[in-house]
DRENDO-1510 file (C-alpha; in Angstrom, 1 decimal, always signed):
<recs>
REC; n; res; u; v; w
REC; 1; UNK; +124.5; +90.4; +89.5 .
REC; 2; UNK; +122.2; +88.9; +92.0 .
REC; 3; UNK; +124.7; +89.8; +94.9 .
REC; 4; UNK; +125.2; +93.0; +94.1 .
REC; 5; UNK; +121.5; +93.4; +94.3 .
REC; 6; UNK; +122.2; +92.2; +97.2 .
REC; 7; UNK; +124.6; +94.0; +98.7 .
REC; 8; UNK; +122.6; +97.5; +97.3 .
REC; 9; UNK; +119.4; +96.3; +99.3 .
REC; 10; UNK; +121.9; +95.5; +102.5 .
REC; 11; UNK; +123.4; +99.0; +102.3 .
REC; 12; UNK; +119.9; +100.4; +101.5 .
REC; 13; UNK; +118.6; +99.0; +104.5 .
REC; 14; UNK; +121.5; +100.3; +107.0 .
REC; 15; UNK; +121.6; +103.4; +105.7 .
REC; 16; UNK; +117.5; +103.2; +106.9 .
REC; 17; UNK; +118.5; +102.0; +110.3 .
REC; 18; UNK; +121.5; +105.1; +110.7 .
REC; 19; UNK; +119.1; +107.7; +109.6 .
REC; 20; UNK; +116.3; +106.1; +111.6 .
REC; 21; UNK; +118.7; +105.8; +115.0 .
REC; 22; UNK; +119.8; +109.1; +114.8 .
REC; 23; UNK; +116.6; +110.6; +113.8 .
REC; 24; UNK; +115.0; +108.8; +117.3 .
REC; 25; UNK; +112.6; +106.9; +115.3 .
REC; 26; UNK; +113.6; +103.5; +117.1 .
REC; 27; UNK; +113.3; +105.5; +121.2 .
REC; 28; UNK; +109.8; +106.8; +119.3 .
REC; 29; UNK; +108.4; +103.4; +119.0 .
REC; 30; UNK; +109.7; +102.3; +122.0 .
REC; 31; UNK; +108.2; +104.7; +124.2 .
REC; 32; UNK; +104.5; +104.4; +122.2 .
REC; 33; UNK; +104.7; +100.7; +122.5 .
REC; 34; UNK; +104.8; +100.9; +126.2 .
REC; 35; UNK; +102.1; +103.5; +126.4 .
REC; 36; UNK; +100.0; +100.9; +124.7 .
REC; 37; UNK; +100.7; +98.6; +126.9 .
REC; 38; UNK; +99.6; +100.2; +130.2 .
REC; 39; UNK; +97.1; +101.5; +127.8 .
REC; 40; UNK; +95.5; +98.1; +127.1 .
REC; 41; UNK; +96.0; +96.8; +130.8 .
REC; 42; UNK; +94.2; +99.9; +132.1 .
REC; 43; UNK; +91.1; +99.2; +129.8 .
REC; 44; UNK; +91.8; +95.5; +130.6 .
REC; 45; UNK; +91.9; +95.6; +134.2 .
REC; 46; UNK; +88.8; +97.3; +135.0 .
REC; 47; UNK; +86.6; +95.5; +132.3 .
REC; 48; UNK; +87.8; +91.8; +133.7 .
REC; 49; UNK; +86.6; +93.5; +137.3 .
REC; 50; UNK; +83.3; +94.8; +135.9 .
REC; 51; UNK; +82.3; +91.3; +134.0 .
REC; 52; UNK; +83.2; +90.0; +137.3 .
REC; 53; UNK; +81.4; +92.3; +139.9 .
REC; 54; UNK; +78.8; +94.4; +138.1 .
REC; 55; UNK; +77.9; +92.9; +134.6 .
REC; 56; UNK; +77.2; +89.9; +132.7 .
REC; 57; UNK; +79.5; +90.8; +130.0 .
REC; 58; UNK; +78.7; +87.4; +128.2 .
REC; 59; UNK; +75.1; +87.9; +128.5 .
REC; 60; UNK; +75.3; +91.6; +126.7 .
REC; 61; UNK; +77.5; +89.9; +123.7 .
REC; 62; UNK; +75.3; +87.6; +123.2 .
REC; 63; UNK; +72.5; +89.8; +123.1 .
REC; 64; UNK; +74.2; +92.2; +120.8 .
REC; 65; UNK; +76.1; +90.0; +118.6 .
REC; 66; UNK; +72.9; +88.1; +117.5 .
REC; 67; UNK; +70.9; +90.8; +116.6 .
REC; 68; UNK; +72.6; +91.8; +113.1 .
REC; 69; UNK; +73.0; +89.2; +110.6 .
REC; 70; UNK; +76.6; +88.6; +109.9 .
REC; 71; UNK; +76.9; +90.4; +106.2 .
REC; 72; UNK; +75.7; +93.9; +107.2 .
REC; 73; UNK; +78.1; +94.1; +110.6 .
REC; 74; UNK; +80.9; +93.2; +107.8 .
REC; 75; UNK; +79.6; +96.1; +105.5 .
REC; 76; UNK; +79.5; +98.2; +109.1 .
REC; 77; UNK; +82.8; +97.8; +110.0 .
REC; 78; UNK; +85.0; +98.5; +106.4 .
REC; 79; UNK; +82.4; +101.2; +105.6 .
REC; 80; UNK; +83.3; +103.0; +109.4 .
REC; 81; UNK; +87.2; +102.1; +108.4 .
REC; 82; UNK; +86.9; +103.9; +105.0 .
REC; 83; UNK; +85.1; +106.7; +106.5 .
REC; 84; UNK; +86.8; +108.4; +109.6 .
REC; 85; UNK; +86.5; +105.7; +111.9 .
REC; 86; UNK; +82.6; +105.8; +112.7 .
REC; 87; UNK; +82.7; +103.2; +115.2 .
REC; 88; UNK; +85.4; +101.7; +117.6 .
REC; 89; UNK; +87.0; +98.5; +115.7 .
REC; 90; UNK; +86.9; +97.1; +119.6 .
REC; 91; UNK; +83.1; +96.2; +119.0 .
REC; 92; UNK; +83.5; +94.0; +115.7 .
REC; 93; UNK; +86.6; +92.8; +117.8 .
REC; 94; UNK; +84.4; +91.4; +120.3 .
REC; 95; UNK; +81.7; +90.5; +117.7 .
REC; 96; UNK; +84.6; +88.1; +116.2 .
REC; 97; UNK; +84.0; +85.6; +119.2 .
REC; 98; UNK; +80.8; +84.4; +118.3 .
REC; 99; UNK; +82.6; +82.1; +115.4 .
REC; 100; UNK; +84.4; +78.5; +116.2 .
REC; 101; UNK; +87.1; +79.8; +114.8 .
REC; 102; UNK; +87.0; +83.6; +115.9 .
REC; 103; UNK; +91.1; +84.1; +115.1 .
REC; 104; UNK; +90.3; +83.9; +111.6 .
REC; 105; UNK; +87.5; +86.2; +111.6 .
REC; 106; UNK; +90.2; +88.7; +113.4 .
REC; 107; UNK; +93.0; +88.5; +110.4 .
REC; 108; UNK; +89.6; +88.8; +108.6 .
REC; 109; UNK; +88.8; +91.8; +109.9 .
REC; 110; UNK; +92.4; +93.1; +110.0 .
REC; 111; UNK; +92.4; +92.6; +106.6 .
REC; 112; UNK; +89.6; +94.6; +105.7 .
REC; 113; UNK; +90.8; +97.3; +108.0 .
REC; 114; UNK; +93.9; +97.1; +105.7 .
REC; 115; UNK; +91.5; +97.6; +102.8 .
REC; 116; UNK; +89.8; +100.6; +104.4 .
REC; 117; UNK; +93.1; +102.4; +105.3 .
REC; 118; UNK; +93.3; +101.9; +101.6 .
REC; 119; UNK; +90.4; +103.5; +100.5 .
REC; 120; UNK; +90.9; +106.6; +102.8 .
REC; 121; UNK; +94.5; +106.8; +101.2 .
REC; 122; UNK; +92.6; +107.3; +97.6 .
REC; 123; UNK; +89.7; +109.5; +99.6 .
REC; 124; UNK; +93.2; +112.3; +100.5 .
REC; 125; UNK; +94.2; +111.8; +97.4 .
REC; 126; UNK; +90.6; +112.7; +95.5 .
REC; 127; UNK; +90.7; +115.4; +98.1 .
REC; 128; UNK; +94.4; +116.9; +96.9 .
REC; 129; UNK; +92.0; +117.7; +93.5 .
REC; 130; UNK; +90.0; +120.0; +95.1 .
REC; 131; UNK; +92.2; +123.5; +96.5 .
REC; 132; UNK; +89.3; +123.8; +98.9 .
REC; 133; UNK; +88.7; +120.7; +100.4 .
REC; 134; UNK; +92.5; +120.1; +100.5 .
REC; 135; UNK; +93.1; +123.5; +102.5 .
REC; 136; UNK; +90.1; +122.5; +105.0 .
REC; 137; UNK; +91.3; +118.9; +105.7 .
REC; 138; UNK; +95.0; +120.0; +105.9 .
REC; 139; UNK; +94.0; +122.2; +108.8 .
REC; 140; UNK; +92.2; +119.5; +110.6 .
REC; 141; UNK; +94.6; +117.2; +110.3 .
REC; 142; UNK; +97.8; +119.2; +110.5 .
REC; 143; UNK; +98.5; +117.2; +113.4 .
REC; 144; UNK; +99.1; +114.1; +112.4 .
REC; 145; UNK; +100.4; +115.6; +108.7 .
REC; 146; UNK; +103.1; +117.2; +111.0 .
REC; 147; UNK; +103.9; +113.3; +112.7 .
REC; 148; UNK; +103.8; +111.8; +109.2 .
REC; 149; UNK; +106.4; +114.2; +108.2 .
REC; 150; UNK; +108.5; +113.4; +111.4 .
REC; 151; UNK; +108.4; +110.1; +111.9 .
REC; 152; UNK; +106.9; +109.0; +108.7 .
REC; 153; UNK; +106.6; +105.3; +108.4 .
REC; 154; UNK; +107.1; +104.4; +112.1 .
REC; 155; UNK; +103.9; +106.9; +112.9 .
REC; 156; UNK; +102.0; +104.7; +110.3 .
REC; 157; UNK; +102.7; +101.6; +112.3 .
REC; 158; UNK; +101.9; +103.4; +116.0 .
REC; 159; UNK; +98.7; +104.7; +114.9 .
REC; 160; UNK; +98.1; +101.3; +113.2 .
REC; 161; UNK; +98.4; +99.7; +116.8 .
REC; 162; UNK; +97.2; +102.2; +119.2 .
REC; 163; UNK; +94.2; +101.8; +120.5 .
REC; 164; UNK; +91.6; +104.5; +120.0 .
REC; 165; UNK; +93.7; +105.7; +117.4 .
REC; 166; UNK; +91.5; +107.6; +114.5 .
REC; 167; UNK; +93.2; +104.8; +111.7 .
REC; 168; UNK; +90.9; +106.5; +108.6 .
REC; 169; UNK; +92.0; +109.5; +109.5 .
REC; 170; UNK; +95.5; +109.4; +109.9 .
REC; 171; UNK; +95.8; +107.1; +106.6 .
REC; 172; UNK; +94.0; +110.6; +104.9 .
REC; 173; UNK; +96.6; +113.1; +106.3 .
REC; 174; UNK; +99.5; +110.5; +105.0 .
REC; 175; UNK; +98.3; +110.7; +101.8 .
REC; 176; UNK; +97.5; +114.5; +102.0 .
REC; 177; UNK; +101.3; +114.2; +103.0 .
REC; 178; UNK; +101.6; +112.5; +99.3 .
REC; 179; UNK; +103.5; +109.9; +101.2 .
REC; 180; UNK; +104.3; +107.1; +98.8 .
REC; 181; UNK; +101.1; +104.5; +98.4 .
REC; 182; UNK; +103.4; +101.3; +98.2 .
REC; 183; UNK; +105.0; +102.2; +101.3 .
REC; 184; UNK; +101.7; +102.6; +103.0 .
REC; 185; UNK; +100.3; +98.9; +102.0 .
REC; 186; UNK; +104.0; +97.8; +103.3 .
REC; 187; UNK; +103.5; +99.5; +107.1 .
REC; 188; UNK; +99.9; +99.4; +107.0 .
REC; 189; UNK; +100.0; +95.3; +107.5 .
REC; 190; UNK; +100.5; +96.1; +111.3 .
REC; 191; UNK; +97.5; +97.0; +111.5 .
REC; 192; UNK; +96.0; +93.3; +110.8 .
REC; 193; UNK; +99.0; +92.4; +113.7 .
REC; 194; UNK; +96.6; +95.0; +115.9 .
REC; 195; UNK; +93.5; +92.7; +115.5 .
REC; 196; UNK; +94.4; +89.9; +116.4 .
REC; 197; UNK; +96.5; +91.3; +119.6 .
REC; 198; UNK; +93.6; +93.2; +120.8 .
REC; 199; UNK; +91.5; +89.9; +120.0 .
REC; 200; UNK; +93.1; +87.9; +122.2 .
REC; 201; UNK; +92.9; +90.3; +124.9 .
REC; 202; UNK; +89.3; +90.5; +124.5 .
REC; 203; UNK; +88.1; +87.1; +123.7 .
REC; 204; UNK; +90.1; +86.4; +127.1 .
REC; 205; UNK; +87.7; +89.3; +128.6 .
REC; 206; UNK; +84.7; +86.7; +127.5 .
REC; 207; UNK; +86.1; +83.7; +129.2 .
REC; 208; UNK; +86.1; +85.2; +132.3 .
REC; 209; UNK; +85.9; +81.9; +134.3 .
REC; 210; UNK; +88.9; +80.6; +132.7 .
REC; 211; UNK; +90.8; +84.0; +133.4 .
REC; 212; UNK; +89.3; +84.5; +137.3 .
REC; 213; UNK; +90.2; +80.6; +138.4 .
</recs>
């Protein structure tokens, strides 16, 4: 019994990868991956230059990041997650590095991230319950409704990674989309894998002399 469980979750999962090849879900990624790449390196490149050059980037973090006591940036960040994506994520990012241990406060935040794409799956589907509020957000958002029905899972995972990507909103259009909740919490987990990549860019930013020797 156990290996034909097996073998049903083995042909399950290549009959995912045919549909998904012929579909051109796999060229999709491929092709959004590297424009987050050169993305990344042309916010990188410039901002290494700047702290270099023109600013005291360390003196500015410092500055900011010990205004605010710890508890209420927290409350910030998963409230901005929930809620259309207030704020850029890169700030808390950067805020991370003021810890000892700073990658832990990154899966931290990824995880609450996580938990706000969660909450702005249940804020769609309070929204689906209302004919007018439904019509109105399904025209803002018929964008990325239209991606989630093309590309479905893989555009969960792009937008999960892309930077400057409007997360909270995408997450509402996917459940506008009444795309399956389980499925979300299973591609949504790359978007704690988009913390702590952009972390390590960034904390690198903050260490400039160790970068610029």
């Amino acid at each position: 019994m156990n290996n034909s469980y097996l073998d049903k979750i083995r042909q399950n999962l290549k009959t995912r990868h045919l549909r998904h090849r012929e579909k051109g879900t796999y060229r999709y990624m491929w092709k959004t991956a590297l424009k987050i790449i050169l993305i990344y390196l042309a916010v990188m490149i410039p901002a290494v230059l700047i702290g270099k050059y023109l600013l005291d980037i360390k003196g500015i973090f410092d500055y900011i990041t010990n205004r605010f006591p710890d508890w209420m940036v927290l409350t910030i960040f998963l409230l901005s997650e929930s809620f259309l994506g207030m704020i850029p994520p890169d700030f808390f990012i950067i805020w991370s590095a003021k810890f000892n241990s700073p990658l832990f406060f990154l899966t931290f935040l990824g995880v609450l991230s996580y938990a706000g794409g969660a909450i702005s799956y249940y804020i769609g589907y309070m929204l689906l319950k209302n004919k007018r509020m439904k019509a109105y957000f399904e025209r803002v958002l018929v964008k990325y409704i239209n991606l989630v029905r093309k590309w479905g899972g893989a555009f969960i995972v792009i937008s999960a990674l892309f930077p400057f990507s409007p997360y909270s909103m995408v997450i509402i259009a996917v459940s506008l989309f009444k795309y399956p909740f389980r499925l979300y919490l299973i591609y949504g987990i790359s978007r704690i894998i988009r913390f702590l990549i952009q972390g390590v860019f960034y904390l690198g930013i903050l260490n400039l002399d160790s970068i610029l020797s």
